[in-house]
N, C-alpha and C positions, 0 to 999 in steps of 0.2 A: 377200643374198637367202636367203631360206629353202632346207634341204635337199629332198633327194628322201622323206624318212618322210611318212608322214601325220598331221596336225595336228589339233588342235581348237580351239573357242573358249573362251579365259581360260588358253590354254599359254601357258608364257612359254620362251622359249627361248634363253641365253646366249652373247656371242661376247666375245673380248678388251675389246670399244672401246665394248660397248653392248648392248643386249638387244633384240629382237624378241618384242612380243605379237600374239597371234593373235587373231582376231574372229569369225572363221569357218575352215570350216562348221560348221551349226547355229546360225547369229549367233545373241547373244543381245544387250537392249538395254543399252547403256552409261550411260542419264543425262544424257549429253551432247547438247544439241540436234542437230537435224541441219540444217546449215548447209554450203554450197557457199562456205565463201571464197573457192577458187581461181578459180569459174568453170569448170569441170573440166564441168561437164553443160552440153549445149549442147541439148536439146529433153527436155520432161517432156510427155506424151501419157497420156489413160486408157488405152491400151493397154500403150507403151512408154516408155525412159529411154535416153537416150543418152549415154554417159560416156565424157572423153577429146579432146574435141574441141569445147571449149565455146566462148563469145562473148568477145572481150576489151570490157572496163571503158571506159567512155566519157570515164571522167577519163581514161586512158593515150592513148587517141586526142589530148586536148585538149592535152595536156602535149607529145604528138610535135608538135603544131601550135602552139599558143600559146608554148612557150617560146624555140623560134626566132623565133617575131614580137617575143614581148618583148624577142628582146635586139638586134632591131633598132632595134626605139622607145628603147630604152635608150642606142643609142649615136647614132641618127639624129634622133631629136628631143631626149631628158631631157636629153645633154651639150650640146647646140647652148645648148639652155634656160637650164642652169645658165654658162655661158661669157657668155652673152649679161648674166644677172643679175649674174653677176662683177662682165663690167665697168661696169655700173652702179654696183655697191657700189665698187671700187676708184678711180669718179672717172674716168672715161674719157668720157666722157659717150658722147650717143645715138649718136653715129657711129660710138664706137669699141667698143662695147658691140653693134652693129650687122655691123664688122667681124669682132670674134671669134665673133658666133653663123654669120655663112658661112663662117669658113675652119674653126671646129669642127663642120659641118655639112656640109663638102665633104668633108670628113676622114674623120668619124663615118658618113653617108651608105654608102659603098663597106665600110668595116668592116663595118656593122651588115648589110649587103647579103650579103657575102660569106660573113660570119662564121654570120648567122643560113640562109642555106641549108647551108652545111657541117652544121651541127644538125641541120637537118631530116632530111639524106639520110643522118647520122649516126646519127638515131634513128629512119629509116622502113627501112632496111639490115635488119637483125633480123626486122623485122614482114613485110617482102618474102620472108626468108627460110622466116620461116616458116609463112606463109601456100605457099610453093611445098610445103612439106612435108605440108601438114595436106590438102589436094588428094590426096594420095595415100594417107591414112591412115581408117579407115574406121574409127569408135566404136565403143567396144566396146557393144552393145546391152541392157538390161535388160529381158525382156519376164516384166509379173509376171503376166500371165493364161497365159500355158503355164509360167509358174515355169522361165524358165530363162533363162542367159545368151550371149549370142553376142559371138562374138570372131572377128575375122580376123586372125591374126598379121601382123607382117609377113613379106612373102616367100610366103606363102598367098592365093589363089585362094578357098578353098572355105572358107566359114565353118564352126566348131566351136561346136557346142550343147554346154553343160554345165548340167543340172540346178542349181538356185541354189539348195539344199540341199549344192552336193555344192562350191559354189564356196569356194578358201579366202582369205582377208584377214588383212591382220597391219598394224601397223607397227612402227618401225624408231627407236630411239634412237640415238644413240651419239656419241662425243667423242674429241675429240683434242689435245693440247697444238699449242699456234704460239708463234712468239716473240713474238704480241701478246696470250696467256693461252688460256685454253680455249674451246675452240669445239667447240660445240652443234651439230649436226645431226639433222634428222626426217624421217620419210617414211611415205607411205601405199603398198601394194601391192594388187593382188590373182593368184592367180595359179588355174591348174588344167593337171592333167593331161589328153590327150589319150584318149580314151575309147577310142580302137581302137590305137593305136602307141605310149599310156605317156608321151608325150615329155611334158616338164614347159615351163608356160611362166609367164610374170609379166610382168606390167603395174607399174613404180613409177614415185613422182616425191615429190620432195623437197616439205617445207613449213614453214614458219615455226615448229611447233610443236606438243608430242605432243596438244595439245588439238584443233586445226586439223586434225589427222589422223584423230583418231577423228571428229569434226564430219562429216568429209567420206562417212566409211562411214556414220556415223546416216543421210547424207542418203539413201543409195542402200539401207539397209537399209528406211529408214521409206517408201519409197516403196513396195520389195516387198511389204512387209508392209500397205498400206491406210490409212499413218498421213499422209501427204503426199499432195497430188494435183496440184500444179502449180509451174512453175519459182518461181515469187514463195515458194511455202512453203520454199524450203529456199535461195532468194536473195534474201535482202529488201533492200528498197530502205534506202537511208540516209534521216535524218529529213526533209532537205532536199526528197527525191521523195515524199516523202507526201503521198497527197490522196484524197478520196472517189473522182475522175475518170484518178487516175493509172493510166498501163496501166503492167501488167506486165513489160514487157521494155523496156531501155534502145532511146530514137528518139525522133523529129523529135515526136510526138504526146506522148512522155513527159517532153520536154522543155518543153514548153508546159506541160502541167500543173504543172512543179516553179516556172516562172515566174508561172502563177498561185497557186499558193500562196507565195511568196515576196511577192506583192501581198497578200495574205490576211491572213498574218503581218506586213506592216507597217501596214494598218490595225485591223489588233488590237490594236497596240504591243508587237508578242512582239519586233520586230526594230527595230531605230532606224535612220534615212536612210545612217547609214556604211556597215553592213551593207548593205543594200540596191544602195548604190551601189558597193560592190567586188564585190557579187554578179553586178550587169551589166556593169560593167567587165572582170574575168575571163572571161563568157563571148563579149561581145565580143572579149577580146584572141584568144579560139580559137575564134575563126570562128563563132559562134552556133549553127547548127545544122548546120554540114559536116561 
């Protein structure tokens, strides 16, 4: 984390393992788009921005859900299926081919049953967790018509206004050997002093990469600044959800559009019938629009 001096934007400032640059205050523009990988903004208003407590990705819901079903089909019907084809190829004929798909189905059945709830509650465990957390945690707020940012620490009651001229930003490089070679680590921050008591505070969180991290500040610089005006500008949809009729924010209504243009694209000939048919096979296996 950054020290206690005061900073500027394009300081670079060195530690053993890695370097911190600084972005703000005074941000100036980077070149780099401004894009929300993380998710990290969770409402863009012509007013206000809210960062910190954003929406999760609808593929990670689909995956907490579908990948336990899958591996119950996997084990409660695909094994029954292939046991059953066995013993047709092995000469067993229809009875006995018949035989091995119930006692591999009686088997597979209570595994696939067991095994794929252990999944679920294995990978809904985390999202419960932290969902009880983010209930308590209040976004830190960008409001660029008074030009200033609000923050409630944790442990604080009473929100902190800081001028977003006066806010500072940096990220975060730095490496370290393992016994499985060098590892890479990034991170985006922001932090500010308290206007009446001095006390220093920071907002970080890790990210896949030092490009990822300034991306994420473009999004919140360009939004202060008049360059962005809505969550889709700075989280765009992947090609799949594109469509004249697609709304903005992942749901039941933008779902439907990605499936009409998925129809679209296959009477166009953009996509051929396999596509098509793992495309609704997949959202089938995770629940269509649950």
């Amino acid at each position: 984390s950054p020290d206690h001096k005061r900073h500027h934007a394009g300081e670079v400032e060195p530690f053993p393992s890695g370097r911190i640059t600084y972005l703000a205050p005074k941000p100036l523009p980077t070149g780099l788009p401004p894009v929300d990988h993380g998710h990290a903004v969770g409402t863009v208003t012509d007013h206000y921005l809210d960062f910190g407590v954003g929406n999760s990705f609808a593929f990670s819901w689909q995956m907490a859900l579908g990948g336990p079903f899958a591996c119950f089909l996997l084990s409660a019907v695909v094994g029954p299926a292939i046991a059953f084809l066995g013993g047709l190829h092995f000469g067993y004929g229809w009875d006995g081919a018949v035989e091995a798909f119930k006692g591999a189905f009686s088997l597979g059945f209570w595994i696939g049953l067991w095994g794929g709830l252990g999944a679920f509650l294995t990978l809904m465990w985390p999202r419960w967790q932290m969902y009880g957390r983010t209930e308590k945690i209040a976004p830190t707020r960008f409001n660029r018509q008074r030009r200033e940012v609000c923050f409630v620490p944790e442990g604080h009651s009473e929100p902190i206004f800081i001028p977003w001229e006066e806010l500072e930003a940096w990220v975060i490089e730095s490496q370290g050997a393992t016994e499985y070679g060098v590892h890479r680590q990034y991170g985006f921050g922001i932090g500010f002093r308290h206007p009446e008591t001095g006390e220093r505070f920071n907002l970080e969180f890790p990210t896949h990469g030092l490009p990822l991290s300034i991306s994420t500040w473009e999004a919140l610089r360009a939004y202060m600044e008049y360059e962005v005006h809505s969550l889709e500008d700075i989280q765009p949809n992947g090609e799949l959800m594109t469509g004249d009729d697609a709304p903005n924010e992942e749901g039941v209504a933008f779902f439907h559009a990605a499936r009409r243009n998925v129809r679209r694209r296959r009477k166009a000939g953009e996509v051929g019938w396999i596509y098509t048919f793992f495309w609704y096979l997949y959202h089938v296996m995770t629940f269509w629009t649950l």
